[in-house]
Every structure is written in structure tokens, then in C-alpha cells.
C-alpha positions as CSV (number, residue, x, y, z in Angstrom):
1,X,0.0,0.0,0.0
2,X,1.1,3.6,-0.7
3,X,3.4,2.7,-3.4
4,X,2.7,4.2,-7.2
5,X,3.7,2.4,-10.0
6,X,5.3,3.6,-12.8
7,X,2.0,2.9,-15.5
8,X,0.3,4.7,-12.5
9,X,2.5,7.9,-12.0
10,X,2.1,8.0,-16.0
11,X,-1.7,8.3,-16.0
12,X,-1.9,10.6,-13.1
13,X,0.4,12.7,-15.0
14,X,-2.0,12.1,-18.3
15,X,-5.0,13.1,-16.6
16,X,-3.2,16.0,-15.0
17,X,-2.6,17.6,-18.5
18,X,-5.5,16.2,-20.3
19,X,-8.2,17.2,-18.0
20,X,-7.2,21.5,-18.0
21,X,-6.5,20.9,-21.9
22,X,-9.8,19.4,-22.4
23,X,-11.4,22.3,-20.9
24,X,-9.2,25.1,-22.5
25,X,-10.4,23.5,-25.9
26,X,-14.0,23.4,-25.1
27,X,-13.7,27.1,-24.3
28,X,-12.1,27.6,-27.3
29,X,-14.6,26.0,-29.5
30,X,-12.7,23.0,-30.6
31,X,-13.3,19.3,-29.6
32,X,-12.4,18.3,-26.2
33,X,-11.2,14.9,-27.7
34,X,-8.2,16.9,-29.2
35,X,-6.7,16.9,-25.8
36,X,-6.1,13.4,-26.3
37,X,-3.8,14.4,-28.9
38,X,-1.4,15.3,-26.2
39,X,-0.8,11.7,-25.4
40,X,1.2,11.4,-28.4
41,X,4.9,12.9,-27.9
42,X,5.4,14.9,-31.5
43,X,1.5,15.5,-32.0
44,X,1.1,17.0,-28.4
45,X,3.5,20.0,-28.9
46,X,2.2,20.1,-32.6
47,X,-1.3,20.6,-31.0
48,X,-0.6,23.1,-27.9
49,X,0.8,25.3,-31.6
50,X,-2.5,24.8,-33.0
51,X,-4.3,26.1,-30.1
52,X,-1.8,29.0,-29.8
53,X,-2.6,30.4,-33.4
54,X,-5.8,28.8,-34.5
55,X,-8.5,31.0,-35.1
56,X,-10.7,30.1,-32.1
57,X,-14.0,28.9,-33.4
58,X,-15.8,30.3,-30.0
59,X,-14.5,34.4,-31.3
60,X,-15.6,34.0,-34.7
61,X,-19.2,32.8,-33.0
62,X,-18.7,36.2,-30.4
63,X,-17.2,38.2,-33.2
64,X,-14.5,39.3,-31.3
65,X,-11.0,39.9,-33.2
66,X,-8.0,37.0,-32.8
67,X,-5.7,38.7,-29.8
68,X,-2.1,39.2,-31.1
């Protein structure tokens, strides 16, 4: 008892990223499922740049202007 695994530390770390990301990209107007993305090593920094300069689908809908 009390002792963490490595396959457990991993998905306590997984849902520690995955759970905020899933949010932001909710908020943003995207699919939460692309924060699954950032389980895979080279997608997952390819997608936290997507999110960066995407065109947020939730400020087209408000028709406010992309912040620089």
C-alpha cells in the first residue's frame, strides 16, 4: 500500500494535462477529444501550436477579433 507504479504515476500525470487541456479547448470552441492528442509525444507539442494560433471557433461565433 502507498506505493505508485510507474504505469500509474504515468496516468496521473496524463490526466493532470489532459483534464485543464480538455477544458481550454472546449472554451475555445474545438473538440475536447483533441486533448487526447497530447498523449502522443510529437503530435502534443504540434497541437498546444495549434491552439496558440488557431482562429478560435468560440471568437468568430462572439465576433470578437484574434488577440495578437
Amino acid at each position: 500500500m502507498g506505493h505508485v507504479g510507474f504505469p500509474e504515476l504515468i496516468a496521473i500525470m496524463a490526466i493532470l494535462v489532459i483534464v485543464p487541456f480538455w477544458k481550454i479547448f472546449v472554451k475555445a470552441g474545438f473538440p475536447g477529444w483533441l486533448s487526447l492528442v497530447l498523449l502522443i509525444p510529437v503530435f502534443g507539442v504540434l497541437i498546444i501550436y495549434y491552439l496558440a494560433f488557431a482562429k478560435w471557433p468560440i471568437l468568430r461565433e462572439t465576433g470578437h477579433q484574434r488577440m495578437h
